[in-house]
N, CA and C atoms as an extended XYZ file, in Angstrom:
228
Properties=species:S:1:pos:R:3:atomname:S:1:resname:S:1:resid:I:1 pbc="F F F"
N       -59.597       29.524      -38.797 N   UNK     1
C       -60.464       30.673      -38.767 CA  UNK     1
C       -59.765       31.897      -39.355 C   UNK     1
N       -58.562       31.929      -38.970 N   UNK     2
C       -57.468       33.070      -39.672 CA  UNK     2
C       -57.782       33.117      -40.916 C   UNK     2
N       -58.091       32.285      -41.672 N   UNK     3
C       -57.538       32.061      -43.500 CA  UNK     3
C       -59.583       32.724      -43.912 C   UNK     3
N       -60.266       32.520      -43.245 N   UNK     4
C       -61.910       32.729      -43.399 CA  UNK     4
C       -61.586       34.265      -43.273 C   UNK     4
N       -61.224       34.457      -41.974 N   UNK     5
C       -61.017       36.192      -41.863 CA  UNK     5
C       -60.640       36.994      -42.815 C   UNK     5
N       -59.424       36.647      -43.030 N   UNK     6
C       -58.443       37.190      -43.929 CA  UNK     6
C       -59.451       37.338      -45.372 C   UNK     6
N       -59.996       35.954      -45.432 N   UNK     7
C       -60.648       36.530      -47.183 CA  UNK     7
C       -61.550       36.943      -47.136 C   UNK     7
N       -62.756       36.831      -45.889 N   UNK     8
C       -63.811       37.302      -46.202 CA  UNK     8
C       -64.333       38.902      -45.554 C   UNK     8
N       -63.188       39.212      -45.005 N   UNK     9
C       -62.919       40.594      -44.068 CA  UNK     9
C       -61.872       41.667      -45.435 C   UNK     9
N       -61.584       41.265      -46.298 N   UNK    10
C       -60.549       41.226      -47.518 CA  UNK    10
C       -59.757       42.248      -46.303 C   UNK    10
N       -58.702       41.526      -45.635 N   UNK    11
C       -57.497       41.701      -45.632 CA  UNK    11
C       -56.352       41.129      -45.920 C   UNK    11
N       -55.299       41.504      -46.031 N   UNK    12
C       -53.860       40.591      -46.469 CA  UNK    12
C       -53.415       40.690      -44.957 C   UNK    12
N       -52.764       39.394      -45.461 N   UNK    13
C       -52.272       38.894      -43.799 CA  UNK    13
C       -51.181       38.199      -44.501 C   UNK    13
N       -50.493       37.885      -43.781 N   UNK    14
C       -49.414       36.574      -43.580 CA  UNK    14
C       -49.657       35.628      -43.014 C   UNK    14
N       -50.214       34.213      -43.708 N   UNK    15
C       -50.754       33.010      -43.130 CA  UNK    15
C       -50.007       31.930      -43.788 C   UNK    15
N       -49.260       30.774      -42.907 N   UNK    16
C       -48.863       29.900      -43.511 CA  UNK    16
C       -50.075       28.608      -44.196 C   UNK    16
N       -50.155       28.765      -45.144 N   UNK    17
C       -51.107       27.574      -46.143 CA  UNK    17
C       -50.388       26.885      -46.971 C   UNK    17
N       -51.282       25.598      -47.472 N   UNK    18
C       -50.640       25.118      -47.962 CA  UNK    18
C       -50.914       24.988      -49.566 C   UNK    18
N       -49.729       25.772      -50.391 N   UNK    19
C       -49.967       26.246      -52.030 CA  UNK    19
C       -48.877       25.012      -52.861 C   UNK    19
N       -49.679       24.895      -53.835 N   UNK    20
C       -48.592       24.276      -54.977 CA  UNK    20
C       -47.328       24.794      -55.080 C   UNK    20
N       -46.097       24.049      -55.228 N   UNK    21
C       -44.859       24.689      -54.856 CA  UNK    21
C       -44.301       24.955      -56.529 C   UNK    21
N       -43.809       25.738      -57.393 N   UNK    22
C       -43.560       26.046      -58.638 CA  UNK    22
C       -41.792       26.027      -58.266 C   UNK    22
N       -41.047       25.215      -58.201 N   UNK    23
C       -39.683       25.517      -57.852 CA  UNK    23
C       -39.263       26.340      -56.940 C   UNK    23
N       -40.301       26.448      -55.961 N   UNK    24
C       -39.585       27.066      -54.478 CA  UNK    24
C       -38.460       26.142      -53.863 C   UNK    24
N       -37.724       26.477      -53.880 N   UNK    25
C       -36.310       25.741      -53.062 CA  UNK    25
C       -36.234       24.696      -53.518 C   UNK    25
N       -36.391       24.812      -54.740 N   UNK    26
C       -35.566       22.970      -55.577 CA  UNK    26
C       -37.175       22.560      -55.439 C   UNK    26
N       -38.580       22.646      -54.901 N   UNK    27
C       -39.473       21.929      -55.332 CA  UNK    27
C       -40.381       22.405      -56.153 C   UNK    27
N       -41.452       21.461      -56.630 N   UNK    28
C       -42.140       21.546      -57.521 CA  UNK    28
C       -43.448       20.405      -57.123 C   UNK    28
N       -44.354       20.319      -58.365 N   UNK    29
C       -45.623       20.132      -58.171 CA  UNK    29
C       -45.975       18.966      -57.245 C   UNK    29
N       -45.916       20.444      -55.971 N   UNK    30
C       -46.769       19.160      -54.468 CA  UNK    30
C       -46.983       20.265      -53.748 C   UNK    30
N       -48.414       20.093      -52.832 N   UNK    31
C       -48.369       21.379      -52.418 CA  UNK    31
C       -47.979       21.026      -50.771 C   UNK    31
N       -47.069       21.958      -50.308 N   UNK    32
C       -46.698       22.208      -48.911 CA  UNK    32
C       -46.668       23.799      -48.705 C   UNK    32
N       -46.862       23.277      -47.188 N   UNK    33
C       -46.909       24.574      -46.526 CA  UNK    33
C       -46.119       25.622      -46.289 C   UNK    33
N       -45.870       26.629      -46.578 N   UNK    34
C       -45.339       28.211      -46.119 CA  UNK    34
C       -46.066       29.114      -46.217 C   UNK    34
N       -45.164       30.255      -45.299 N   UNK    35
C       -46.239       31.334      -45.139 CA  UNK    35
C       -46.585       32.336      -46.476 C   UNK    35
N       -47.920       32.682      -46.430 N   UNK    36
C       -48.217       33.750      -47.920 CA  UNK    36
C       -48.496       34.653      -47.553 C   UNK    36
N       -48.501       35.607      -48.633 N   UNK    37
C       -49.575       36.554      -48.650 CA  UNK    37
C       -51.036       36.289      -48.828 C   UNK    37
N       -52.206       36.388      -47.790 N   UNK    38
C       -53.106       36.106      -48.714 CA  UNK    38
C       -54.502       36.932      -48.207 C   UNK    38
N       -55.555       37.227      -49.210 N   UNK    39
C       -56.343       38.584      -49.488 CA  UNK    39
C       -57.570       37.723      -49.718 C   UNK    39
N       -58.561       38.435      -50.103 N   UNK    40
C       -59.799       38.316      -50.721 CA  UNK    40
C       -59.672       37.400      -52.225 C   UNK    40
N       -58.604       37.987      -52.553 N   UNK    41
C       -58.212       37.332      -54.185 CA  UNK    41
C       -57.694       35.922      -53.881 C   UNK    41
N       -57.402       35.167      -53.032 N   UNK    42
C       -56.757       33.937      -52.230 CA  UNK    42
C       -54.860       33.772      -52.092 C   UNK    42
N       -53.891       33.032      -52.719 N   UNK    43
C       -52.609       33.374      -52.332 CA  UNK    43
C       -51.403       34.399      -53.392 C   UNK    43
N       -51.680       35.538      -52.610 N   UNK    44
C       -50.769       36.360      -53.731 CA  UNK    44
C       -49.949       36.397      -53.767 C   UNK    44
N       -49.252       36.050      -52.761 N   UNK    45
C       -47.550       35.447      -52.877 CA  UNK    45
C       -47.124       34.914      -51.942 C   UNK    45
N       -46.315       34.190      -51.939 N   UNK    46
C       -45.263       33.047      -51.375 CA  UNK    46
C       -44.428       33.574      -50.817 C   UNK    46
N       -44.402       33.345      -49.818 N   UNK    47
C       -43.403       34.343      -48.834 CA  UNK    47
C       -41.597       33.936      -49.019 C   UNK    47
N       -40.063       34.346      -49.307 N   UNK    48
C       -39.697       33.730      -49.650 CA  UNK    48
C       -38.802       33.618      -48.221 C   UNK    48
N       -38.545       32.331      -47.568 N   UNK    49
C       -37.530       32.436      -46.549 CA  UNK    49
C       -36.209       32.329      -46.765 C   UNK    49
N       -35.298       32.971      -45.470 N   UNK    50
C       -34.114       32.447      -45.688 CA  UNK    50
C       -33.696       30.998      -44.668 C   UNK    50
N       -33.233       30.195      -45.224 N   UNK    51
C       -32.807       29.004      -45.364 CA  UNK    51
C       -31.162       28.621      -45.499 C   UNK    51
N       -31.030       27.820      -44.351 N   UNK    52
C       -29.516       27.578      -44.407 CA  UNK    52
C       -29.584       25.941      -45.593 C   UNK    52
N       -28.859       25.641      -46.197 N   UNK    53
C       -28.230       24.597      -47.166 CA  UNK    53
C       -28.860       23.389      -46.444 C   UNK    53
N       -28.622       23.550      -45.270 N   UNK    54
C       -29.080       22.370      -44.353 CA  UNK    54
C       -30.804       22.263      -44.382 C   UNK    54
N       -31.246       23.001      -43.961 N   UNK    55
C       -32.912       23.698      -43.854 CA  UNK    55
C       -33.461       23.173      -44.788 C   UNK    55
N       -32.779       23.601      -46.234 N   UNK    56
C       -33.660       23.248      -47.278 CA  UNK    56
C       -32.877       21.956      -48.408 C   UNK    56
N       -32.110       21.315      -47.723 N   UNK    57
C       -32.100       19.535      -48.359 CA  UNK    57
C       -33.062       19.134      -47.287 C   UNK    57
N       -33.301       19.441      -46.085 N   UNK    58
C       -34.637       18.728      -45.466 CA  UNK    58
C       -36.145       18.709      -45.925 C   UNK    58
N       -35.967       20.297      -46.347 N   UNK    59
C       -37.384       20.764      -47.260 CA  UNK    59
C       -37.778       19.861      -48.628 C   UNK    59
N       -36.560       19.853      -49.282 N   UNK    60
C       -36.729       19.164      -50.331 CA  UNK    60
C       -37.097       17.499      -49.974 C   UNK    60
N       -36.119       17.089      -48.663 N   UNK    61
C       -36.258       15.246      -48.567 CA  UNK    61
C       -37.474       15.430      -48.237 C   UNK    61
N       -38.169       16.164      -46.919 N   UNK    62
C       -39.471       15.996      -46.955 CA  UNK    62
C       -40.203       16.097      -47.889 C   UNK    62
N       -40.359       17.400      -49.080 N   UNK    63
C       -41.666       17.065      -50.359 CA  UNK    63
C       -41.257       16.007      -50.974 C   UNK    63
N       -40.117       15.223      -51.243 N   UNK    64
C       -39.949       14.174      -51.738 CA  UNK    64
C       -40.815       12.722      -50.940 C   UNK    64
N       -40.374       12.458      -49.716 N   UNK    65
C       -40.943       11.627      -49.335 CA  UNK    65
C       -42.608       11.824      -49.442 C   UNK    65
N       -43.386       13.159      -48.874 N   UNK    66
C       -44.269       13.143      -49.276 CA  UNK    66
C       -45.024       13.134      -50.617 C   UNK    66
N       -44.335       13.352      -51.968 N   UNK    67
C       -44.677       12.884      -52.844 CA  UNK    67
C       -44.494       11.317      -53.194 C   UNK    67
N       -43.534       10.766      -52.768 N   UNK    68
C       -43.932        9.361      -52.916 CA  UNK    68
C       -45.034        8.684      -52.060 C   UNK    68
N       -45.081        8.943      -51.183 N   UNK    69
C       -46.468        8.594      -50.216 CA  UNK    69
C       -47.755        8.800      -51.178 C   UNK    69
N       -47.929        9.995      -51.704 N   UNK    70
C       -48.699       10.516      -52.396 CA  UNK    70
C       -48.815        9.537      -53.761 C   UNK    70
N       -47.480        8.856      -54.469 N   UNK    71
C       -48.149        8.522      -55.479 CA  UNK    71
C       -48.272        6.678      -55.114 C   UNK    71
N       -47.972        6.593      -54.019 N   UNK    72
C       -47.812        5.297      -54.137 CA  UNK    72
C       -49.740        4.787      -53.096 C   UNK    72
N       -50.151        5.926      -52.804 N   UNK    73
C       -51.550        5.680      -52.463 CA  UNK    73
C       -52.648        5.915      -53.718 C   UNK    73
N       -52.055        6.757      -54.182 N   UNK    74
C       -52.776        6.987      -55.880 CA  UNK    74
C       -52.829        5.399      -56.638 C   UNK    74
N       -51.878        5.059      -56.434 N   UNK    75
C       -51.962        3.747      -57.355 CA  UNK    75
C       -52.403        2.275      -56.391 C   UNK    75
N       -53.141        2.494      -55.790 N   UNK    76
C       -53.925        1.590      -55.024 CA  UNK    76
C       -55.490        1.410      -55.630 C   UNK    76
Protein backbone atom coordinates (compact mmCIF):
# COMPACT_ATOMS: atom_id res chain seq x y z
CA UNK A 1 0.00 0.00 0.00
CA UNK A 2 3.13 2.27 0.79
CA UNK A 3 4.43 2.14 -2.95
CA UNK A 4 0.31 3.15 -4.22
CA UNK A 5 0.61 6.09 -1.69
CA UNK A 6 3.75 7.30 -2.43
CA UNK A 7 2.86 7.57 -6.31
CA UNK A 8 -0.45 8.37 -6.33
CA UNK A 9 -0.37 11.02 -3.30
CA UNK A 10 3.08 12.19 -5.46
CA UNK A 11 5.26 11.97 -2.57
CA UNK A 12 8.95 10.76 -2.33
CA UNK A 13 9.47 8.38 0.24
CA UNK A 14 12.05 5.83 0.88
CA UNK A 15 10.63 2.39 -0.03
CA UNK A 16 12.53 -0.71 -0.46
CA UNK A 17 11.37 -2.20 -4.18
CA UNK A 18 12.45 -4.22 -6.25
CA UNK A 19 14.54 -2.28 -9.44
CA UNK A 20 16.87 -3.67 -12.10
CA UNK A 21 20.32 -3.62 -10.60
CA UNK A 22 22.89 -1.58 -13.25
CA UNK A 23 26.23 -2.60 -11.32
CA UNK A 24 25.11 -1.85 -7.86
CA UNK A 25 27.66 -3.74 -5.75
CA UNK A 26 29.25 -5.94 -8.43
CA UNK A 27 25.51 -6.66 -9.81
CA UNK A 28 23.80 -6.32 -12.82
CA UNK A 29 20.78 -7.24 -14.95
CA UNK A 30 18.38 -8.91 -12.22
CA UNK A 31 16.16 -7.06 -10.39
CA UNK A 32 16.46 -7.18 -6.43
CA UNK A 33 15.42 -5.39 -3.78
CA UNK A 34 16.75 -2.09 -2.00
CA UNK A 35 15.56 0.81 -0.68
CA UNK A 36 14.72 3.94 -3.32
CA UNK A 37 13.72 6.95 -3.78
CA UNK A 38 10.44 6.83 -5.18
CA UNK A 39 7.71 9.70 -6.41
CA UNK A 40 4.92 10.01 -8.80
CA UNK A 41 7.64 9.68 -11.62
CA UNK A 42 8.29 5.82 -10.15
CA UNK A 43 12.20 4.94 -8.93
CA UNK A 44 14.42 7.99 -8.85
CA UNK A 45 17.12 6.63 -7.18
CA UNK A 46 18.71 3.77 -5.59
CA UNK A 47 19.54 4.30 -2.33
CA UNK A 48 23.29 3.56 -1.93
CA UNK A 49 24.20 1.43 1.33
CA UNK A 50 27.08 0.95 3.30
CA UNK A 51 28.18 -2.58 3.23
CA UNK A 52 30.91 -4.46 4.90
CA UNK A 53 33.09 -6.86 2.13
CA UNK A 54 31.28 -9.57 3.86
CA UNK A 55 27.53 -8.06 3.30
CA UNK A 56 28.06 -7.67 -0.17
CA UNK A 57 29.89 -11.17 -1.50
CA UNK A 58 26.48 -12.38 0.05
CA UNK A 59 24.57 -9.76 -2.04
CA UNK A 60 26.27 -10.69 -4.98
CA UNK A 61 26.07 -14.93 -4.15
CA UNK A 62 22.50 -14.28 -3.62
CA UNK A 63 21.67 -12.30 -7.22
CA UNK A 64 23.76 -14.95 -8.56
CA UNK A 65 21.97 -17.87 -7.33
CA UNK A 66 18.84 -16.12 -8.07
CA UNK A 67 19.74 -15.54 -11.51
CA UNK A 68 20.45 -19.02 -12.16
CA UNK A 69 17.12 -20.14 -10.77
CA UNK A 70 15.82 -17.59 -13.07
CA UNK A 71 17.43 -18.90 -16.15
CA UNK A 72 17.26 -22.35 -15.58
CA UNK A 73 13.17 -22.03 -15.27
CA UNK A 74 13.25 -19.89 -18.48
CA UNK A 75 14.53 -22.79 -20.31
CA UNK A 76 11.86 -25.22 -19.39
Amino acid sequence: MAVVETVLGNHQSVITVSTLKTRQYGVQNICLSLPCVVSINGVEEILTLTMSAEEKRGFRSSAAKLKTMLESLSQR
